[in-house]
BAZA-853977 format. One record per residue: x, y, z of N, C-alpha, C in turn; residue in one letter. Coordinates in steps of 0.02 Angstrom, whole numbers, padded with zeros to 5 digits. Example, Ala and Ser with C-alpha at 12.3 -4.5 7.8 and 13.67 -1.06 7.14 Angstrom:
BEGIN
      nc1      nc2      nc3     cac1     cac2     cac3      cc1      cc2      cc3   rest
    00660   -00284    00390    00615   -00225    00390    00660   -00165    00390      a
    00642   -00112    00354    00684   -00053    00357    00645    00002    00394      s
# end
This chain:
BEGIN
      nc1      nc2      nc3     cac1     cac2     cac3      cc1      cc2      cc3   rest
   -01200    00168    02113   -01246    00117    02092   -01243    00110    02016      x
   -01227    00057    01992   -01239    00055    01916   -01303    00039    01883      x
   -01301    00062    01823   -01367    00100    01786   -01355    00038    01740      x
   -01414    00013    01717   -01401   -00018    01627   -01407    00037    01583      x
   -01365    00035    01522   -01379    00096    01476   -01422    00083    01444      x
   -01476    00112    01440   -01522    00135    01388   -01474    00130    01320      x
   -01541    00115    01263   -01500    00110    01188   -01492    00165    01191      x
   -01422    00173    01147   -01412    00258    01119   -01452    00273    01105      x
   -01483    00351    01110   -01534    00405    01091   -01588    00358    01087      x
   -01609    00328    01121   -01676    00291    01112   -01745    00346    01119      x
   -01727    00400    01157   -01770    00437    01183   -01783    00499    01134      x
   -01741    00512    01090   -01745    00547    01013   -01804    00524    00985      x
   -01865    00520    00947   -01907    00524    00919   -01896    00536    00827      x
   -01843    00593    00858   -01850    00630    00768   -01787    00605    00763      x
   -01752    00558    00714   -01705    00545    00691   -01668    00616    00648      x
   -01699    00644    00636   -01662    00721    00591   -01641    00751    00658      x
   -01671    00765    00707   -01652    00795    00755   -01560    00769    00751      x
   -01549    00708    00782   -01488    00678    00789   -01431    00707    00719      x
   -01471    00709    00644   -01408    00710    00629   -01394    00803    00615      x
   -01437    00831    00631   -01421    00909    00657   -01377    00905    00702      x
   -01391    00887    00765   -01347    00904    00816   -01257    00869    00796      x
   -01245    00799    00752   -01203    00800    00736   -01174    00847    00682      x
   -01213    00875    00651   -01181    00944    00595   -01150    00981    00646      x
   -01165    00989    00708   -01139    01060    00740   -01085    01055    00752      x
   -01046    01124    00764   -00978    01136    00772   -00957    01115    00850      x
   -01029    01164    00904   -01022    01147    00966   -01038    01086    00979      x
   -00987    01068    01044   -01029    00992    01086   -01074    01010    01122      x
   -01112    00945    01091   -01184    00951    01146   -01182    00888    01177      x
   -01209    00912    01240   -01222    00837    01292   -01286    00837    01316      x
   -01309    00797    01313   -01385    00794    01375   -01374    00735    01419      x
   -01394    00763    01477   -01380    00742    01549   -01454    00728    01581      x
   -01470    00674    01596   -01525    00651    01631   -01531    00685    01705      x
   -01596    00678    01726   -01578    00695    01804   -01530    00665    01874      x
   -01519    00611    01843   -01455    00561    01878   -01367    00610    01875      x
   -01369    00649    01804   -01306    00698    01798   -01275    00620    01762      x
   -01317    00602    01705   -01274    00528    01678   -01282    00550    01593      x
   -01253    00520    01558   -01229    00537    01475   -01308    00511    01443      x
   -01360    00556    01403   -01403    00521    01388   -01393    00527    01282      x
   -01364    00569    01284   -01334    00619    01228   -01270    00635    01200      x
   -01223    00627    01160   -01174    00673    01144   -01183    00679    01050      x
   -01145    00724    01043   -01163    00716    00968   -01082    00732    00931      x
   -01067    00731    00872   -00991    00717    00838   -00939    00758    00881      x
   -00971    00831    00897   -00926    00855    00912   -00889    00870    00982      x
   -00934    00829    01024   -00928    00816    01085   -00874    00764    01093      x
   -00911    00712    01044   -00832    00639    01039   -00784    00682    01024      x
   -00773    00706    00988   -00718    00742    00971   -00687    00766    01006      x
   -00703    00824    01056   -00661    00853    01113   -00647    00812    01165      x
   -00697    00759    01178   -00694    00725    01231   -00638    00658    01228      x
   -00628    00665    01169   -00569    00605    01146   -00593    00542    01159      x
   -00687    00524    01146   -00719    00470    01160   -00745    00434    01141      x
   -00782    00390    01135   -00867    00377    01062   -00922    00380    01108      x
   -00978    00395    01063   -01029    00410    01113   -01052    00355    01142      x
   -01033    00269    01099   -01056    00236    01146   -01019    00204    01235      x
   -00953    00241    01206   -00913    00230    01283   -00956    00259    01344      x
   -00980    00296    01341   -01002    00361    01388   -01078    00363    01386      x
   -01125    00337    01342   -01176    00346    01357   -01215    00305    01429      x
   -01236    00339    01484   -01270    00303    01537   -01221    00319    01590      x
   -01167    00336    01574   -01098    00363    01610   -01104    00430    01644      x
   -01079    00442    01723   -01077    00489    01765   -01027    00525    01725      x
   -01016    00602    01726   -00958    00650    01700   -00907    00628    01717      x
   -00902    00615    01802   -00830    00579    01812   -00790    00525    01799      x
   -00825    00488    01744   -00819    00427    01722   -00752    00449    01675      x
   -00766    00502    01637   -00723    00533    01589   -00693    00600    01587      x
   -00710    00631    01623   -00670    00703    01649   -00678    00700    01689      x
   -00586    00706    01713   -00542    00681    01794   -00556    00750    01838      x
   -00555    00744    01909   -00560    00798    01958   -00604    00844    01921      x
   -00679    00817    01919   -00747    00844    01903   -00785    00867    01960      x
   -00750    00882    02030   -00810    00857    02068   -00856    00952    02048      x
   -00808    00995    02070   -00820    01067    02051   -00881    01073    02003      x
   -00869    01049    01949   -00912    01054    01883   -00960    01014    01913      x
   -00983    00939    01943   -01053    00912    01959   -01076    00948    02006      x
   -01039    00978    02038   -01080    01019    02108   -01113    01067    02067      x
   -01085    01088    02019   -01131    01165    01994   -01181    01142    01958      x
   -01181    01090    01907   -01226    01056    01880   -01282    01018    01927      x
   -01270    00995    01956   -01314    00986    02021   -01389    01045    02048      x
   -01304    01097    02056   -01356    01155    02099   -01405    01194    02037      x
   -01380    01171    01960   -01421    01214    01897   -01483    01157    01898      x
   -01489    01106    01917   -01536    01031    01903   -01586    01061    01965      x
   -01544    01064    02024   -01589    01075    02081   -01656    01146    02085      x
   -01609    01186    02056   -01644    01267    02062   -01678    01268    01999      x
   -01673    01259    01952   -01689    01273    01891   -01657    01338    01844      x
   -01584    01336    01869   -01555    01379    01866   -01494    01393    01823      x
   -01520    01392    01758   -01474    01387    01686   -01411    01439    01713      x
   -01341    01407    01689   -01288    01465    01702   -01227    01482    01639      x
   -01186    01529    01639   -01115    01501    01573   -01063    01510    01628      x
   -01023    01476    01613   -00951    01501    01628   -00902    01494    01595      x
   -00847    01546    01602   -00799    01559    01540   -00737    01508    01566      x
   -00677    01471    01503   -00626    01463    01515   -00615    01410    01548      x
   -00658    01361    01550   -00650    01290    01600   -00615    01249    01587      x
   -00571    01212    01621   -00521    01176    01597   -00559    01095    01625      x
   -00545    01051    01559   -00582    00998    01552   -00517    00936    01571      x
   -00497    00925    01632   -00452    00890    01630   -00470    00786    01610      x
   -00447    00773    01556   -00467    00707    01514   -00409    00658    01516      x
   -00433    00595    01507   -00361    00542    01511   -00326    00559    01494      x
   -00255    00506    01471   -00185    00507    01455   -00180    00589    01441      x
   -00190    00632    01499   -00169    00696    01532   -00152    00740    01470      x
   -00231    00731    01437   -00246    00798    01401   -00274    00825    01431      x
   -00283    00899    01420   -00346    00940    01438   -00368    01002    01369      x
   -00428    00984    01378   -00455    01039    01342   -00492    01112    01365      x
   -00493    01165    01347   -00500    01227    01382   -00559    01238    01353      x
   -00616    01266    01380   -00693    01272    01353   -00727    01337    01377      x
   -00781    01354    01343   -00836    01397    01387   -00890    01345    01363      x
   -00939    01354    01440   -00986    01322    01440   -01075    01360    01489      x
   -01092    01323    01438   -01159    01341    01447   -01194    01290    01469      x
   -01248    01276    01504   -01300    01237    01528   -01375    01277    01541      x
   -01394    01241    01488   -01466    01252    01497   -01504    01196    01541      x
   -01569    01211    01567   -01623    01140    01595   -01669    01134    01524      x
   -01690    01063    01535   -01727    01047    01476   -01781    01006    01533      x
   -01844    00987    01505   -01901    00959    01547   -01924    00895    01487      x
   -01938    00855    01525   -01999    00801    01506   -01950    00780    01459      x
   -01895    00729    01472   -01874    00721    01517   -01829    00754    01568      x
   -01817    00787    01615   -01801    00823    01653   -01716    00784    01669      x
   -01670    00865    01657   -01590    00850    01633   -01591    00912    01625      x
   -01502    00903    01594   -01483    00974    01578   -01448    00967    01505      x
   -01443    01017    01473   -01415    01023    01397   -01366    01070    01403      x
   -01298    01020    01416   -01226    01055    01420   -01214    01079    01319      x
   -01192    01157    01322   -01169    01168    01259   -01077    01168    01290      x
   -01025    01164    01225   -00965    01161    01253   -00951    01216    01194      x
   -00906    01258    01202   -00868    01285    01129   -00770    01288    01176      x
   -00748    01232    01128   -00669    01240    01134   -00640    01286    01122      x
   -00618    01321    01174   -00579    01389    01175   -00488    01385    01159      x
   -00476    01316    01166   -00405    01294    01153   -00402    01264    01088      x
   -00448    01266    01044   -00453    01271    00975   -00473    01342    00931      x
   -00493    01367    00958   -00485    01447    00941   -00441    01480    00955      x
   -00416    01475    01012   -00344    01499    01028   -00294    01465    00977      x
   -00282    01403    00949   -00240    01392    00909   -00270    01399    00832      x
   -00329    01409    00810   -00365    01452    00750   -00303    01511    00737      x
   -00317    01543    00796   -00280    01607    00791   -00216    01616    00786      x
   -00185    01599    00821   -00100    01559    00834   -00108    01527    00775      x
   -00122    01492    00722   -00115    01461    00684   -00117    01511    00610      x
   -00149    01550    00612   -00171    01590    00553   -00097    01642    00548      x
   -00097    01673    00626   -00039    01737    00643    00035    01682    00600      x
    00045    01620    00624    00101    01599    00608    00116    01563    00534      x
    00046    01547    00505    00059    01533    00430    00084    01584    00387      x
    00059    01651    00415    00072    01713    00381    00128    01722    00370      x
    00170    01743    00434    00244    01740    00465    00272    01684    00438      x
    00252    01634    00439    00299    01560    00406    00305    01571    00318      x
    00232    01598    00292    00245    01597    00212    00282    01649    00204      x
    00276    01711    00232    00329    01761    00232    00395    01762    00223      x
    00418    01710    00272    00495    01668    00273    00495    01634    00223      x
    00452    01594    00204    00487    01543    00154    00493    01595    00098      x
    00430    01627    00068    00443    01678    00024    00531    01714    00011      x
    00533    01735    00084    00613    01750    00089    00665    01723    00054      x
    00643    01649    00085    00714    01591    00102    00718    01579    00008      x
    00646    01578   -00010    00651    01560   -00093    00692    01598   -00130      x
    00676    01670   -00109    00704    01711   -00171    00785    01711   -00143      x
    00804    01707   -00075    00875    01692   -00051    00910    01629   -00093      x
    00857    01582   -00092    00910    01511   -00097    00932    01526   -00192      x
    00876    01563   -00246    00886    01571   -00311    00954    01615   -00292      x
    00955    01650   -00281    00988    01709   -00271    01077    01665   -00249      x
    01064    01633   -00194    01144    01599   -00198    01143    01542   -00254      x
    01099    01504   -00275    01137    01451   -00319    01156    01472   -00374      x
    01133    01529   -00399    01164    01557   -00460    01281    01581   -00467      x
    01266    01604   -00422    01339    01609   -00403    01373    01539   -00383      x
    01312    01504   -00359    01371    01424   -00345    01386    01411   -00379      x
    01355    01415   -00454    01344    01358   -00502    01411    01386   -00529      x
    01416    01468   -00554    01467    01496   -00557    01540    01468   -00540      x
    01551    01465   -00460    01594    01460   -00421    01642    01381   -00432      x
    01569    01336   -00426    01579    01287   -00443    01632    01278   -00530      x
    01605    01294   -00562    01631    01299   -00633    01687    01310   -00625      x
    01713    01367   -00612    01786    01400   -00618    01806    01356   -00576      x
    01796    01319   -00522    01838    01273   -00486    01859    01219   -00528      x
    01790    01210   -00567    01807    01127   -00612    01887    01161   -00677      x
    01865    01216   -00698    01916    01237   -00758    01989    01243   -00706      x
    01998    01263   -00655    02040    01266   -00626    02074    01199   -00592      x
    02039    01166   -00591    02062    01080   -00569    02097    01064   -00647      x
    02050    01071   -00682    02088    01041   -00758    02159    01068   -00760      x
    02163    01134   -00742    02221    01158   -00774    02299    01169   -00715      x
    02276    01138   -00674    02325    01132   -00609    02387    01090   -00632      x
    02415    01087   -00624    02490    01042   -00656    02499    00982   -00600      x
    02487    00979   -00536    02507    00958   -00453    02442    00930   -00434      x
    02417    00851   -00417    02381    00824   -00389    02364    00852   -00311      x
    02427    00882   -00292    02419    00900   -00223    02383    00956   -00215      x
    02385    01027   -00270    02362    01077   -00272    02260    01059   -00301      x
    02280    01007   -00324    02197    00993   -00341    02142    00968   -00294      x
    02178    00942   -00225    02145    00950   -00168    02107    01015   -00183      x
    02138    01060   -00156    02102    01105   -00135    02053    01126   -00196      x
    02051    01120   -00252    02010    01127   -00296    01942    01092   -00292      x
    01967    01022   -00267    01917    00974   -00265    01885    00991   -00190      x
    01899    01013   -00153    01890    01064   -00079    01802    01099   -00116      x
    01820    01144   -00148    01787    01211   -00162    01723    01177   -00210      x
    01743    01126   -00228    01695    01071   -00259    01646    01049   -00237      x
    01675    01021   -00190    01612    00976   -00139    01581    01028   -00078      x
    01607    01067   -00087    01581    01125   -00041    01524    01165   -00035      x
    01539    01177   -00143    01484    01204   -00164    01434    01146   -00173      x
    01440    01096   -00200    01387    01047   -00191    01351    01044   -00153      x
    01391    01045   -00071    01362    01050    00005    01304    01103    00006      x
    01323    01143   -00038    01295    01211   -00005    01223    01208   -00063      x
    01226    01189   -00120    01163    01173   -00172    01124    01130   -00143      x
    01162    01065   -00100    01106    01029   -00081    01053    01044   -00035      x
    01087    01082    00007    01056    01127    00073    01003    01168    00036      x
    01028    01217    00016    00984    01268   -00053    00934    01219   -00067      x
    00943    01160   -00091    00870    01125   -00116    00817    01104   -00071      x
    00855    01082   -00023    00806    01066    00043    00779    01142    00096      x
    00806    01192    00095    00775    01226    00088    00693    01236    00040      x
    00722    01235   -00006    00686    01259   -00061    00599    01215   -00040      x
    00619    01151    00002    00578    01118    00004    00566    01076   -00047      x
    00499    01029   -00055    00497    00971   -00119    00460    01016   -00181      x
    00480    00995   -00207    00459    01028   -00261    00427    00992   -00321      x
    00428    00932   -00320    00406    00863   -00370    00323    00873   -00344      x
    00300    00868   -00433    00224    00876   -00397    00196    00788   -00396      x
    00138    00811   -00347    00102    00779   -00300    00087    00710   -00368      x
    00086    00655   -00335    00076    00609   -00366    00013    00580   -00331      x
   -00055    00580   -00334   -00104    00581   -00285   -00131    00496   -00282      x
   -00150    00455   -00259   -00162    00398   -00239   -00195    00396   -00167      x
   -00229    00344   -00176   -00272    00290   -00098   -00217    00292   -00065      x
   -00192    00310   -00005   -00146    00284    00047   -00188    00264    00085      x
   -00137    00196    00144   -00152    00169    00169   -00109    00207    00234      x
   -00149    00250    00272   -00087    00263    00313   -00036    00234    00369      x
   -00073    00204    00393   -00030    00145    00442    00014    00107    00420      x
   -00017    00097    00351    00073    00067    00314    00110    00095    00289      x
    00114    00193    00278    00154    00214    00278    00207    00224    00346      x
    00128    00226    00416    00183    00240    00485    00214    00173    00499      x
    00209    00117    00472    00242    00045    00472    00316    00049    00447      x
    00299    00089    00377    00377    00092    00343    00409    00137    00372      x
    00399    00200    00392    00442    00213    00457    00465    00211    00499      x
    00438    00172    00556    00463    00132    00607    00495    00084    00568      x
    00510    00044    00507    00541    00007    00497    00616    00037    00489      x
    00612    00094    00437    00652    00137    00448    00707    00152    00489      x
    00655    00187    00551    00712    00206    00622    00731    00158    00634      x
    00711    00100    00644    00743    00011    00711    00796    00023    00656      x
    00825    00025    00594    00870    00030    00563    00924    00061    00575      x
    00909    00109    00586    00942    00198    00560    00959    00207    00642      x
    00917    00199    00694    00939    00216    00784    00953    00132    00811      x
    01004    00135    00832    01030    00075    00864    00985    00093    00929      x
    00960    00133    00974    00966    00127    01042    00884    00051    01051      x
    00867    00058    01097    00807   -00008    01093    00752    00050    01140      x
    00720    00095    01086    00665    00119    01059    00609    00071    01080      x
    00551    00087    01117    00497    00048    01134    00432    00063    01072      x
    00421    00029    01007    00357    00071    00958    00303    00042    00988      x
    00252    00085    00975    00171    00062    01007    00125    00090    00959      x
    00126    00037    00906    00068    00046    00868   -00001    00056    00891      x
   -00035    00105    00886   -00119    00123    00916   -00160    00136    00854      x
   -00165    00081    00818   -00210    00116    00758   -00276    00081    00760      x
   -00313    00129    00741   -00411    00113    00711   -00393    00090    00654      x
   -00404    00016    00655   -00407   -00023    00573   -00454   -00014    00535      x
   -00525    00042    00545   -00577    00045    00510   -00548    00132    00476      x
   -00510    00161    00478   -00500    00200    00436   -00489    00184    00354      x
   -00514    00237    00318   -00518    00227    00252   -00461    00260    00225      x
   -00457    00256    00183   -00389    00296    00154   -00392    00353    00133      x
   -00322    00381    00134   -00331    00468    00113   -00300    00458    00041      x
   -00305    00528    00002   -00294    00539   -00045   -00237    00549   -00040      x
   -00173    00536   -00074   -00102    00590   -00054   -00042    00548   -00105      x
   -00013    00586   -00099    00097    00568   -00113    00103    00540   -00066      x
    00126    00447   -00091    00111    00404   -00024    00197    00415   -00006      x
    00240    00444   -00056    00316    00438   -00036    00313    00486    00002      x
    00283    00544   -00005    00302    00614    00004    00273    00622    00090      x
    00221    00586    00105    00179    00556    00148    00227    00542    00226      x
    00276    00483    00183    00316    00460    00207    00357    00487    00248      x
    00409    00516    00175    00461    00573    00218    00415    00645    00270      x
    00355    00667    00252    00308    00698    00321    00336    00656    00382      x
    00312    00623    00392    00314    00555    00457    00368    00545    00478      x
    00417    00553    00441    00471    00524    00431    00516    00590    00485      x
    00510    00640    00465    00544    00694    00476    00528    00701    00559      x
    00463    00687    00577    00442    00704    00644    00476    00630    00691      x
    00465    00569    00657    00478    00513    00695    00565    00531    00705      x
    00602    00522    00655    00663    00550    00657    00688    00582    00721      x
    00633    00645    00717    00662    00710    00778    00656    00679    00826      x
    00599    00635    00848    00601    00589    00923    00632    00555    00946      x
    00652    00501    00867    00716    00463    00910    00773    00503    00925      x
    00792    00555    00903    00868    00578    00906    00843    00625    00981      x
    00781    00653    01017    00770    00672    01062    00771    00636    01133      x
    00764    00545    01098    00760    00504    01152    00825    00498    01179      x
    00882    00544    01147    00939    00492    01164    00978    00479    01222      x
    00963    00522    01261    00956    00527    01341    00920    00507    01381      x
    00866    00483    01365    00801    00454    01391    00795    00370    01393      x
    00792    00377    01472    00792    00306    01487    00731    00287    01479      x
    00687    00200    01444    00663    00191    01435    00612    00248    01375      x
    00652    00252    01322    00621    00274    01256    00557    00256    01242      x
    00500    00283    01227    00457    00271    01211    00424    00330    01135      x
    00399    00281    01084    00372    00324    01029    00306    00289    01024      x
    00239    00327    01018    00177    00308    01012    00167    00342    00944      x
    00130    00280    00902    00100    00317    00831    00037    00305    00833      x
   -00012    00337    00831   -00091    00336    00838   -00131    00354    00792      x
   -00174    00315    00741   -00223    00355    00716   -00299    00366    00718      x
   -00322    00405    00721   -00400    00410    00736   -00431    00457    00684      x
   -00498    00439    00700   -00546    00493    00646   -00568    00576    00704      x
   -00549    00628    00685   -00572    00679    00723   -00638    00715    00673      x
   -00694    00736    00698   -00750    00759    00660   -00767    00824    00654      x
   -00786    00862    00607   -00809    00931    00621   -00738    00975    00632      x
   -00713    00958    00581   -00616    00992    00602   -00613    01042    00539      x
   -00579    01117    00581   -00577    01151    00517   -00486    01152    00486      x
   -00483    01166    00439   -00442    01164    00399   -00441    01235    00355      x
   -00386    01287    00350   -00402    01328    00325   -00469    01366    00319      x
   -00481    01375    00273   -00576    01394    00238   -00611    01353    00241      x
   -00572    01264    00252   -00647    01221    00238   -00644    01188    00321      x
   -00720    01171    00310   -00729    01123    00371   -00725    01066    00349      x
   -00714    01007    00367   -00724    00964    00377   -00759    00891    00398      x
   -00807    00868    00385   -00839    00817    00438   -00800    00773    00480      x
   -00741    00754    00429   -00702    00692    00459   -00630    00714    00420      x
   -00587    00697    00483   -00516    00711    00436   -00463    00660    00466      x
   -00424    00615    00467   -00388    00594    00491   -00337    00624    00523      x
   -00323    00597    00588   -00269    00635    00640   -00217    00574    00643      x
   -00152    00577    00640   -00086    00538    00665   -00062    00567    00711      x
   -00053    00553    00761   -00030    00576    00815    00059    00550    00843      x
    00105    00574    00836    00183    00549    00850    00185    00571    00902      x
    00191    00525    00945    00211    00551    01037    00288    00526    01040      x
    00310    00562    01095    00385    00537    01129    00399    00542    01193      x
    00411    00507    01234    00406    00533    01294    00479    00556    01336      x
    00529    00595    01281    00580    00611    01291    00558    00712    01316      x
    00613    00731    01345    00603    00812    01374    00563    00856    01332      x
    00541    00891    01341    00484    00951    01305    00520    00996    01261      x
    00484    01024    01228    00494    01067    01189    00495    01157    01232      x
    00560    01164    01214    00544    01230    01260    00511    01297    01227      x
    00472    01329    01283    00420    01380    01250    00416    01418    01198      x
    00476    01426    01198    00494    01491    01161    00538    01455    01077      x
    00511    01403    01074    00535    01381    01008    00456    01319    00968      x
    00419    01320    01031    00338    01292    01007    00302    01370    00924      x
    00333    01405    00966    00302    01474    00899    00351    01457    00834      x
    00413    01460    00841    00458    01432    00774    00479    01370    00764      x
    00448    01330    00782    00485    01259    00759    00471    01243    00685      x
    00415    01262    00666    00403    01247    00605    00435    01304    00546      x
    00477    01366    00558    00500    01390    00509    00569    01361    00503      x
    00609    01377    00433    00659    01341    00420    00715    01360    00452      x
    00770    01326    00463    00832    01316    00500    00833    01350    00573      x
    00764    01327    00595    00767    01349    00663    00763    01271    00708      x
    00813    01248    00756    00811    01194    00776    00828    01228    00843      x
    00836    01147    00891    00830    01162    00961    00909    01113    00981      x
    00912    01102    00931    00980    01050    00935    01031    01083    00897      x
    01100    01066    00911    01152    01109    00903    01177    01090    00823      x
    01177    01026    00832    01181    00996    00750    01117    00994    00708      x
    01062    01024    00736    01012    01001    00683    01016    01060    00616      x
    00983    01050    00577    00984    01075    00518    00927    01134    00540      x
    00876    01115    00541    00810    01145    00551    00761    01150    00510      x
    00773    01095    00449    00734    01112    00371    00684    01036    00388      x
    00695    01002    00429    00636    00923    00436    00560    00948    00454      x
    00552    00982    00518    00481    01002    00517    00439    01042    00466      x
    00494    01092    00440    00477    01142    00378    00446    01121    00349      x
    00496    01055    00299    00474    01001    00255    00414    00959    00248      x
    00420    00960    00324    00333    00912    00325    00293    00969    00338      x
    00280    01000    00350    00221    01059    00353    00193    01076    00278      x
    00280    01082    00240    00263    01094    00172    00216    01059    00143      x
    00228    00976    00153    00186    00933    00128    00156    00909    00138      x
    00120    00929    00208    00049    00928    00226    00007    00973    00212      x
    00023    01048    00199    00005    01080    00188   -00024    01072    00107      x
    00005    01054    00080    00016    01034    00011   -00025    00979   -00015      x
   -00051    00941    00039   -00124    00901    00063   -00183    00929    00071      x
   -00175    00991    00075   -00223    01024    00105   -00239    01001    00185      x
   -00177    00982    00222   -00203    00981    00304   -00166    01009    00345      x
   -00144    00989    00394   -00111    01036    00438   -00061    00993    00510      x
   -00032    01031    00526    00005    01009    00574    00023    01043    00637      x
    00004    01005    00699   -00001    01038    00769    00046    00993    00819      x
    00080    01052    00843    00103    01008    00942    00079    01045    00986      x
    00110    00960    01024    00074    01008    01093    00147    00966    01146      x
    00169    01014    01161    00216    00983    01228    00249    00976    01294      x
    00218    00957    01342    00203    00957    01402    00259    00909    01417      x
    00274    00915    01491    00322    00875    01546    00318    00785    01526      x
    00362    00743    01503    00336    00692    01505    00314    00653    01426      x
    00285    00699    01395    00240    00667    01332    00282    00751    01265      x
    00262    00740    01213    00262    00796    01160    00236    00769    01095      x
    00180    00792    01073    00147    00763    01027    00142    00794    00960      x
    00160    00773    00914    00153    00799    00830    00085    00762    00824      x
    00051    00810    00803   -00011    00782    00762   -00033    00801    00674      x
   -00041    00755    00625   -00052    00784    00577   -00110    00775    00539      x
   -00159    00826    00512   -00213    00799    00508   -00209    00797    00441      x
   -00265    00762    00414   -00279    00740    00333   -00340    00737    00307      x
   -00389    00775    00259   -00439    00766    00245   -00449    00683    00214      x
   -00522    00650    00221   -00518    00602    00198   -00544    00611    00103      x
   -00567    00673    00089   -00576    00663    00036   -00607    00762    00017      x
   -00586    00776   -00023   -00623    00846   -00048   -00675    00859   -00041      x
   -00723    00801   -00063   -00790    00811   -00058   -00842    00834   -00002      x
   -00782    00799    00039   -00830    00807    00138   -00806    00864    00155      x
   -00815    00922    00125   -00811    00960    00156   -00846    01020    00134      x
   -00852    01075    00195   -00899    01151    00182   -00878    01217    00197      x
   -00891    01272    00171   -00850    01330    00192   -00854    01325    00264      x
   -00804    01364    00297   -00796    01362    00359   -00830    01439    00384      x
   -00870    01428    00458   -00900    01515    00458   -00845    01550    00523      x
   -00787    01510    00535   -00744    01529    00603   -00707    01535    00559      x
   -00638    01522    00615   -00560    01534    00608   -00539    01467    00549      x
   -00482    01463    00559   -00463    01414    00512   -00399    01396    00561      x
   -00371    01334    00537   -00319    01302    00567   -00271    01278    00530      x
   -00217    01302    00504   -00153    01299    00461   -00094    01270    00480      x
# end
């Protein structure tokens, strides 16, 4: 039977109340006695990948698929008066995400419902996974740095005596090979630099990000002959971030790149670029209220397991010709944003996401994990 929705939170009284519950980390929902949306607050949109006005007046199953399990228990907590938790619930949500939770339900009276708490357990799990591997990743680069000083000093060397030795060759033919040992070492400095990562400091400006993910896709239709399907998905009410709008670029650039050259077997190619506002997001030490997410989908083969833990350290690739220094690179310089960068890659879909504070100011120490 359909319901008219009530105005959002009409039934709130205390307007402070509302913007508490959006400060919180956990999602909160309140559920009428119908088991319908009377409530959500920031951080509920957030997990739920929703807005609160999609869903308010809305049955659970409206928005989390093969619910029936979860309304039956909610039901039997409405019926008995019988508050419960349960650990580890998997929240299966459209375009076949899922999020992993513990959840709590309390009863609330007058008006009579229930007050679902949520805490994302598949964001703490990657808190953690995220912290273990920044460690391990700065560790390496630390490495790779004092490695890459360590050989260009002898190139530069190597190089030299090749150039004095070209001069003094008598035989154009014998200067091949001079000119060999030349471009070799060059080869090998340029690598050394991209290693090294960027190193030009940050030139900070308003970006517009959608017209940086514009000039990329303009980019690839260039650079990949195959006929690539793009699907722009952007929120035109985003504001701009602070950042290196070039540096920005080549980020984006490096991940869109890896997709097309992943599609190349893949019939009917598809690349999705998406951006949205995610709320209450931590970042290292700080939280966040609002941070911008880009999301690069492909719907070419997955990422296999056992290279989701190293993809992001350097010259580790999954391809026989790849280099392995593109994801590095952009981590570097997101990181270097102060944001962060996540996949996730499942049968079908594999998603780069990169997030971006919208500004320094919005933000507060963090009292959890952090996300790197």
């Amino acid at each position: 039977m359909n319901r008219a929705k009530p105005p959002y939170r009409e039934h709130l009284k205390q307007p402070t109340l509302v913007g508490l519950l959006d400060h919180l980390v956990t999602a909160v929902i309140l559920l009428d006695a119908d088991l319908c949306v009377r409530l959500v607050n920031a951080s509920a949109e957030s997990l739920l990948h929703i807005s609160a006005a999609q869903i308010n007046g809305d049955s659970l199953d409206q928005f989390i698929l093969r619910s029936d399990d979860l309304i039956n228990s909610l039901q039997v907590a409405l019926d008995n008066g019988q508050p419960f938790t349960s650990r580890d619930i998997h929240l299966q949500l459209p375009e076949s995400v899922v999020e992993r939770i513990d959840l709590t339900v309390t009863n609330v009276e007058n008006p009579r419902g229930l007050l679902l708490e949520m805490h994302p357990t598949s964001r703490l799990n990657a808190i953690s996974q995220g912290n273990s591997l920044e460690s391990q990743q700065e560790t390496t680069r630390s490495l790779i740095r004092g490695l890459a000083h360590e050989v260009k000093n002898p190139l530069g060397g190597i190089r030299g005596a090749a150039q004095l030795l070209d001069r003094a060759l008598p035989s154009e033919e014998l200067k091949e090979y001079t000119q060999i040992v030349i471009s070799e070492a060059d080869r090998l400095r340029d690598l050394v630099d991209r290693m090294l990562g960027p190193w030009q400091p940050l030139t900070m400006e308003p970006v517009i990000i959608v017209e940086a993910a514009d000039r990329v896709i303009n980019i690839l239709k260039v650079e990949f002959e195959q006929n690539i399907d793009w699907i722009r998905d952007y929120d035109p009410s985003l504001p701009t971030v602070e950042g290196d709008e070039d540096q920005l670029i080549q980020a984006i650039l490096n991940i869109a790149r890896n997709a097309c050259e992943a599609l190349a077997e893949t019939a009917n190619p598809k690349i999705t670029i998406k951006t949205r506002v995610t709320r209450q997001f931590t970042i290292g030490n700080k939280r966040h209220k609002s941070v911008l997410q880009l999301d690069i989908s492909n719907n070419g083969p997955s990422i296999e397991p056992k290279f989701i833990e190293q993809i992001f350290f350097p010259m580790i690739s999954g391809r026989a010709n790849g280099s392995g220094l593109g994801l590095s690179i952009t981590q570097n310089i997101i990181s270097r944003h102060e944001g962060a960068v996540q996949v996730l890659s499942n049968t079908g879909v594999t998603t780069f996401s990169l997030f971006l504070p919208f500004s320094a100011l919005d933000t507060e120490p963090a009292n959890t994990g952090s996300i790197k």
